[in-house]
C-alpha positions as CSV (number, residue, x, y, z in Angstrom):
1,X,0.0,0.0,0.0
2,X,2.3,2.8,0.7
3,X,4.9,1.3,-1.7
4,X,2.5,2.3,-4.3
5,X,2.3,5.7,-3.0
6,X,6.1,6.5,-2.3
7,X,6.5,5.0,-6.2
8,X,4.0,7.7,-7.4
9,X,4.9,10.6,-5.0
10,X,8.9,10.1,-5.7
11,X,8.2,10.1,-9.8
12,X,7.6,14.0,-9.9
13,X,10.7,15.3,-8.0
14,X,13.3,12.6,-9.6
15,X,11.6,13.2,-13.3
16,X,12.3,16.9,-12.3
17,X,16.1,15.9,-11.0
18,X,15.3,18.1,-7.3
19,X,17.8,17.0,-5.7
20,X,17.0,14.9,-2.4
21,X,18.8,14.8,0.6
22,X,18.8,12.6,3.6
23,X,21.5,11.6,6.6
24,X,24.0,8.7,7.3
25,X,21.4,7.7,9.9
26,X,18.7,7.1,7.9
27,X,20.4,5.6,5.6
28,X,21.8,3.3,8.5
29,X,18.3,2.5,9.5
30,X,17.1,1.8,6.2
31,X,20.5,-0.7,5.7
32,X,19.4,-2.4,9.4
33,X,15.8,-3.1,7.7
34,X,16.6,-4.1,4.6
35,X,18.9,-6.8,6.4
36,X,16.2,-7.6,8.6
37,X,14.0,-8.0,6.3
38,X,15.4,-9.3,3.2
39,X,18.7,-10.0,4.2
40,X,22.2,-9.1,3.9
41,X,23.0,-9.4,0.1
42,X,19.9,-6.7,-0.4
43,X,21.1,-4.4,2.2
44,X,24.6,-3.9,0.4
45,X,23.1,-3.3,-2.9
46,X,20.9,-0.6,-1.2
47,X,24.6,0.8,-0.1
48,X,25.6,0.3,-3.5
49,X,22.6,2.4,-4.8
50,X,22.3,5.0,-2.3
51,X,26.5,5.8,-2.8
52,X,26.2,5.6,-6.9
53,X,23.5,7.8,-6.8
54,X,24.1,11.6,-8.3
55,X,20.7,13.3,-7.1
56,X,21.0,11.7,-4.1
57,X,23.0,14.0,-1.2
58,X,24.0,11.9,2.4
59,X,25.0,14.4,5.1
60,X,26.9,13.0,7.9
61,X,26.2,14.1,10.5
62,X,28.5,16.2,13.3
63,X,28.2,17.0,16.7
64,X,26.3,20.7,15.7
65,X,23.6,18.9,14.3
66,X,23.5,16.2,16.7
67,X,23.4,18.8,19.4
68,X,20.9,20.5,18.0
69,X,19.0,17.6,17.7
70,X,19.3,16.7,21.3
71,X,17.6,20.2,22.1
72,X,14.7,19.4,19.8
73,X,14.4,16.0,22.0
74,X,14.2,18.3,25.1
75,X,11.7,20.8,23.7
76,X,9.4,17.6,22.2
77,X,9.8,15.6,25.4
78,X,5.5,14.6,24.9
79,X,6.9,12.8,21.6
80,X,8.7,9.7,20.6
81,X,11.0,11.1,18.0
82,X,14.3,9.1,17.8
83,X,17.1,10.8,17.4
84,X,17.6,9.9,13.9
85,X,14.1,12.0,12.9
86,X,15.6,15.2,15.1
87,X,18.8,14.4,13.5
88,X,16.8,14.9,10.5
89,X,14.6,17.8,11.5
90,X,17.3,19.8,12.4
91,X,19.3,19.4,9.2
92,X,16.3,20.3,7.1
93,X,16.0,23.3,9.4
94,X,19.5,24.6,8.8
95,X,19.2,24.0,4.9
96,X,15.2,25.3,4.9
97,X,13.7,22.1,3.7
98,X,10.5,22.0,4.2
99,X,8.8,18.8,3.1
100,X,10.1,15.5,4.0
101,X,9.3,12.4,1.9
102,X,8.4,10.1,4.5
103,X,5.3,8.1,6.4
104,X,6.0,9.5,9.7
105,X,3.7,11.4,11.2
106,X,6.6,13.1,13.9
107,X,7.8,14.9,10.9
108,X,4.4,17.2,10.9
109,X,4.4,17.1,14.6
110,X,8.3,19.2,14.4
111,X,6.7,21.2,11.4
112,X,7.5,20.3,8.2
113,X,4.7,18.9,5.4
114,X,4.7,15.0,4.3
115,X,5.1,13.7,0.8
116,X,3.0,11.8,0.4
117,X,0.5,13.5,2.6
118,X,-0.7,11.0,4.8
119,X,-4.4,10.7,5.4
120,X,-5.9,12.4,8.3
């Protein structure tokens, strides 16, 4: 089901080469998945995709990011944000992103707009 939307919802912004950005910590949660769930031989050909990529940009993070993501931990202490998604939020705050592709509903609870939207 939301394969089917992510597929759809992706086809725009890559057929218009925006360029996409996400963090080493995502990308090390979506490697820790894939093994999981499909195992280890599917996880290194995400690597191998994600790395060869060109419209694909992986910040790594530093301690000023990570610190400011600690801070947004403190401030949303009602929420369940890993530190991954405040990694996240505050890395698209510095660069002004806006919308995150994503399912997760913490991302409109810090303030930024899903794509896909998710239903209400």
């Amino acid at each position: 089901m939301r394969h089917e939307a992510a597929v759809t919802s992706l086809r725009e912004p890559v057929e218009a080469k925006v360029p996409l950005v996400t963090t080493s910590l995502v990308v090390a949660e979506a490697h820790g998945l894939v093994v999981r769930r499909m195992g280890r031989y599917h996880a290194l050909r995400l690597l191998d995709r994600v790395h060869a990529g060109r419209r694909l940009l992986v910040v790594y993070t530093n301690k000023n990011p990570e610190t400011q993501a600690e801070a947004i931990l403190r401030r949303y202490d009602d929420q369940d944000f890993s530190l991954t998604d405040a990694v996240s939020f505050a890395l698209m705050r510095e660069r002004g992103i806006s919308e995150a592709f994503a399912f997760d509903r913490h991302f409109t609870t810090a303030g930024f707009s899903l794509v896909p939207s998710l239903p209400s």
